[in-house]
N, C-alpha and C positions, 0 to 999 in steps of 0.2 A: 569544559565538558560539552561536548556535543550531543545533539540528540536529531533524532531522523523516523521517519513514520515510514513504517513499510506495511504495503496492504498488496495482501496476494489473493489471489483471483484464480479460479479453475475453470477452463475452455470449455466450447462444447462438446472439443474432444477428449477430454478429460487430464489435461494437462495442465500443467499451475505455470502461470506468470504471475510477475511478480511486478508493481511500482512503488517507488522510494521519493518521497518528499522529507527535502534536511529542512531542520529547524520547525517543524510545526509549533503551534501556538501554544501555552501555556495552557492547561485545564481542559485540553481536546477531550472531549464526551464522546462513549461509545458511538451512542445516538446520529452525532457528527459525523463520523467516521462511515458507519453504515449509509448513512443518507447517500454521503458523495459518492461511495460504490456502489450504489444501486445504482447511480442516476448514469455513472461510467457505462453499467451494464446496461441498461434502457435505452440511454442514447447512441449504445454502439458507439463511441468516439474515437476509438484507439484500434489501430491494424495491429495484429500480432501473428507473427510466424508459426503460431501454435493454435493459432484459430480465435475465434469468438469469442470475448469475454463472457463466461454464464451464470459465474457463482461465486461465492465469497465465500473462501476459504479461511480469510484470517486477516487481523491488523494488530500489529505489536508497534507498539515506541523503542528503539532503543537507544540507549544513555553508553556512548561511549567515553572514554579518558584518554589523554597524553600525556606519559610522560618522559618528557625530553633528557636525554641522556648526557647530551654533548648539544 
């Protein structure tokens, strides 16, 4: 099972990007998750084709499977 944290973010133009971290840590707290995306957006760290990181839209976990066929 896999699992991957994706937190999207809306520009100053009003367009959503998006980052993906696989495998985050067991027991990741809201709390957590918010903190890091403020500090993305405060620090301005990231150049994006869509403009200025400015808001936080969203962070989901998601729990993917495999199953092998062949």
């Amino acid at each position: 099972m896999a699992k991957k944290l994706v937190m999207a973010f809306l520009t100053a133009q009003g367009a959503k990007s998006s980052m993906t971290v696989d495998e985050p840590k067991e027991g990741l707290a809201e709390a957590e998750v918010r903190a890091v995306m403020e500090s993305i957006i405060t620090e301005n760290i990231f150049n994006t084709s869509k403009g200025d990181l400015a808001e936080i839209k969203s962070a989901q976990i998601i729990t993917t499977t495999e199953e092998i066929l062949i």
